[in-house]
C-alpha positions in Angstrom: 0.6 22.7 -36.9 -0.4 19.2 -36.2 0.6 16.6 -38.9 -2.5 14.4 -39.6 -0.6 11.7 -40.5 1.8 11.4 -38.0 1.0 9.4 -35.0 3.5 8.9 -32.0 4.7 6.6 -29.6 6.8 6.3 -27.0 7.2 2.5 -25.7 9.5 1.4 -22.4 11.3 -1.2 -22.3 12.2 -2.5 -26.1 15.5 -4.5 -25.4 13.4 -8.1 -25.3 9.5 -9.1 -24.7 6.2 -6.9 -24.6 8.0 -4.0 -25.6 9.3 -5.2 -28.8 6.4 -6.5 -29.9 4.5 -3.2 -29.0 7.5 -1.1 -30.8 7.3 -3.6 -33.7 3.2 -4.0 -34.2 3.2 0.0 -33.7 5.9 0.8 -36.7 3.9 -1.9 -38.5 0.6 0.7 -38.5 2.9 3.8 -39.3 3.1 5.5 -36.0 7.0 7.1 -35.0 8.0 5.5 -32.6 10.9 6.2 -30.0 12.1 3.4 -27.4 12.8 4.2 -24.2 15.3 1.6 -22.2 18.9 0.3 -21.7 19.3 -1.2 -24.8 16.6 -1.7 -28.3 16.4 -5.1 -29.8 17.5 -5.6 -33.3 14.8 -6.5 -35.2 13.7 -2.6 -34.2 15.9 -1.1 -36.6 13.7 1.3 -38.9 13.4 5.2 -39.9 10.5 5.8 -38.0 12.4 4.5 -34.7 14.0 6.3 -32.5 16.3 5.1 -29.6 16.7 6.9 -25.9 19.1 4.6 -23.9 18.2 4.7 -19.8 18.5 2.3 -16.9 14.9 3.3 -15.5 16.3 1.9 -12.6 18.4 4.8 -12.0 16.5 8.0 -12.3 19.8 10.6 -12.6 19.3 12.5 -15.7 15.9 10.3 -16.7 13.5 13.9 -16.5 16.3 15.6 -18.7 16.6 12.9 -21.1 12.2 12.5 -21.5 12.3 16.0 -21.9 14.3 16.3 -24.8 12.8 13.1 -26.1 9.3 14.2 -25.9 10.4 17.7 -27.2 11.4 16.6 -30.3 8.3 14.6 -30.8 6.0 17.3 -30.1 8.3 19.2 -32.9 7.4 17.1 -35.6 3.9 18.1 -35.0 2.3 14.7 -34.3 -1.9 14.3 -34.4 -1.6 12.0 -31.3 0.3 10.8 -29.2 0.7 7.6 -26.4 2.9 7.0 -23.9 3.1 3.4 -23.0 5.3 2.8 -19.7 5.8 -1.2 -20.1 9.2 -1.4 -18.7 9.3 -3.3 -15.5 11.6 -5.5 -13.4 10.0 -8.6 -11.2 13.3 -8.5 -8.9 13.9 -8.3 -5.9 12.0 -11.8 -4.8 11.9 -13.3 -1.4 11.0 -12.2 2.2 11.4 -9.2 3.5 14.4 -9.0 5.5 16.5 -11.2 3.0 16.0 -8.5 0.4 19.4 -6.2 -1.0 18.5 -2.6 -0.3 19.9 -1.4 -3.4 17.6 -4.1 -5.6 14.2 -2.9 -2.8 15.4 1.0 -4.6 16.0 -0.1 -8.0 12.5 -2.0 -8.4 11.0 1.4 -6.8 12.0 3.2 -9.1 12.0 1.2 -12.5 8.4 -0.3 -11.8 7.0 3.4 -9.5 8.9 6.3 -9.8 10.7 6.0 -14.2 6.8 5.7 -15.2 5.7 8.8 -13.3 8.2 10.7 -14.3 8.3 9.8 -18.0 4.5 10.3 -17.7 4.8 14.0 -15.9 7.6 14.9 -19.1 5.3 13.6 -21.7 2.3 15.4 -20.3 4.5 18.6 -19.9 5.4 18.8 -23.3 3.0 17.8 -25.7 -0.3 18.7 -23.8 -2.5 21.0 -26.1 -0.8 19.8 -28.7 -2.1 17.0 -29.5 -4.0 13.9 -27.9 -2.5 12.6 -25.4 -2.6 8.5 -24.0 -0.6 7.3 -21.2 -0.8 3.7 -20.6 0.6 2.0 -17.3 1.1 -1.1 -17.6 0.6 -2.9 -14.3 -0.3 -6.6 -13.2 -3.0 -8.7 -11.2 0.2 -7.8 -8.6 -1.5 -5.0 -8.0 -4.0 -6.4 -6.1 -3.5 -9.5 -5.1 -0.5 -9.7 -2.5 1.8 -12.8 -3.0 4.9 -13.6 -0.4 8.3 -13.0 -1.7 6.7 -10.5 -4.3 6.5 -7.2 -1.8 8.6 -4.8 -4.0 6.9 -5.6 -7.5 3.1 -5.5 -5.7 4.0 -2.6 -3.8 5.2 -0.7 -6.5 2.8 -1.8 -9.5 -0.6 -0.8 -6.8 1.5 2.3 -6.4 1.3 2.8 -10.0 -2.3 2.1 -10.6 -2.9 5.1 -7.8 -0.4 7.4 -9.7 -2.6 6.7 -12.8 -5.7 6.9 -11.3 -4.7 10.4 -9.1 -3.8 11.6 -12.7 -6.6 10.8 -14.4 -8.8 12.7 -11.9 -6.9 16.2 -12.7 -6.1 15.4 -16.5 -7.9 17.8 -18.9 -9.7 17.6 -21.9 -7.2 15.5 -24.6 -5.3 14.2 -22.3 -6.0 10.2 -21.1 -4.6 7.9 -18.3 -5.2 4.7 -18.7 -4.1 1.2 -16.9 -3.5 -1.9 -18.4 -3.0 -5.6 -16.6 -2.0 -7.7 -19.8 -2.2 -10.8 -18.5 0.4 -13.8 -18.7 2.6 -14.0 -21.4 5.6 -15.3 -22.5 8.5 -13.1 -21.7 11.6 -12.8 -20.3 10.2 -12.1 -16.8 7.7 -14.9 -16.6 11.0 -17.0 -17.2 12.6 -15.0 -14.1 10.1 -15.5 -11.8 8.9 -19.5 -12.7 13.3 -20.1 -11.9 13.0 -18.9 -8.5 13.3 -21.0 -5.2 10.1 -22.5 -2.9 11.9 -20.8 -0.4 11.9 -17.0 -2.2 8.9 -17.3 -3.9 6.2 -20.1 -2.2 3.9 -19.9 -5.1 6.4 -20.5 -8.0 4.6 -23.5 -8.7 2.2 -21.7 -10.3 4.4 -19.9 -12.6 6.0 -23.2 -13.7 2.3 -24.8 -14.1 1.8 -21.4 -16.4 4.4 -22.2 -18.8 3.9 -26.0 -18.8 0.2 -25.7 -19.7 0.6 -23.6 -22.8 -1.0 -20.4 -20.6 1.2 -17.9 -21.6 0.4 -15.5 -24.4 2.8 -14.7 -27.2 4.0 -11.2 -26.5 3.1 -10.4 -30.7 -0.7 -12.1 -30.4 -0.8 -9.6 -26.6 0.7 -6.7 -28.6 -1.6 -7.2 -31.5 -4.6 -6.7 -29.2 -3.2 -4.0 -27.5 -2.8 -1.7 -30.1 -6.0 -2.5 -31.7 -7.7 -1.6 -28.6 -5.7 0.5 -26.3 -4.2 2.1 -28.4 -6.7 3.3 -31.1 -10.0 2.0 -29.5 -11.8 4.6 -27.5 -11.0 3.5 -23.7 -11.6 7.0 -21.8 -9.5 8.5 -19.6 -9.8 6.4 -15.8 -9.9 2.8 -17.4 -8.5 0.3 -16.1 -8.2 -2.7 -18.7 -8.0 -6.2 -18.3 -6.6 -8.7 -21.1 -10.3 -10.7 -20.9 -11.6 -7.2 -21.7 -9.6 -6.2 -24.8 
């Protein structure tokens, strides 16, 4: 029986950035929340949280561990549920053909392959239990091709398709939903704004980003987020942009 007080979430990557603000602004409302990543940041520490450690870079063992994950929170009985698959990595950057193979596989399958699985094991066990969100979240990336950024572009457009291919089959109660959040202030904007011209031509605009005062605070992005995504009625198929929330 479904506990009508207990809402659930499941938030990737909560060692640093948009993840710990989304893990932290979602505890603050009273849902249970279980972080999904290598390692959880600190400030995370609480009896509704619950920590999975995973390199979503490497996928050995990632379907077992969502499973049992997931399994336990459809256990508890919750009323709803989201899955939010934030974790992403911006490396490898620069032209193809200077790019490490191992680093073109590990941003497949951190920024493609970990969110569609994690999505498929969430889906598998909590559907008719409850209702269900899955939130991508993907960039402008997606659609707008920049040099020395083929492995993130590729892989985030592949991701929007995933979404959208599963929103088409999902049933009643259960909702896929993308999200492009915009710029903000994180660990990866940092990455990518301390790359060469030569690896990345566009950096400058990065760096022009950060020196305007452009960037979002991951908490003010996280705020919005939840308020909307979250628990505002989006419908399954939508494909949000931070203007829109």
């Amino acid at each position: 029986m479904a506990d009508a007080a207990l809402r659930a979430a499941c938030v990737t990557g909560v060692s640093r950035g948009l993840g710990v603000a989304l893990a932290a602004e979602l505890l603050a409302r009273g849902f249970e929340v279980t972080g999904i990543g290598r390692s959880a940041h600190a400030s995370l520490a609480h009896p509704r949280f619950r920590f999975v450690a995973a390199d979503l870079s490497r996928l050995v063992s990632l379907d077992a561990l969502a499973t049992e994950a997931f399994d336990a929170m459809a256990a508890r009985g919750p009323a709803s549920a989201v899955l939010i698959n934030n974790a992403a990595t911006a490396a490898p950057v620069g032209a193809v053909g200077s790019l490490a193979g191992d680093e073109i596989a590990a941003a497949f399958a951190a920024n493609l392959a970990a969110p569609a699985i994690l999505a498929n094991a969430f889906v598998r066990s909590l559907s008719g239990r409850a209702p269900l969100r899955i939130v991508d979240v993907t960039s402008g990336s997606a659609a707008r091709a920049m040099a020395g950024t083929a492995a993130y572009c590729a892989a985030k457009a592949g991701l929007e398709m995933w979404n959208a291919a599963a929103a088409a089959g999902a049933p009643p109660g259960i909702e896929f939903v993308v999200l492009r959040p915009g710029i903000i202030d994180t660990p990866m904007q940092e990455f990518v704004r301390t790359r060469s011209p030569e690896a990345l031509p566009e950096v400058a605009l990065f760096r022009d980003f950060h020196a305007s005062g452009s960037l979002q605070s991951p908490e003010a992005t996280a705020r919005r987020i939840v308020e909307r995504v979250v628990l505002g009625e989006q419908g399954n198929g939508a494909v949000l942009r931070y203007q829109e929330l």
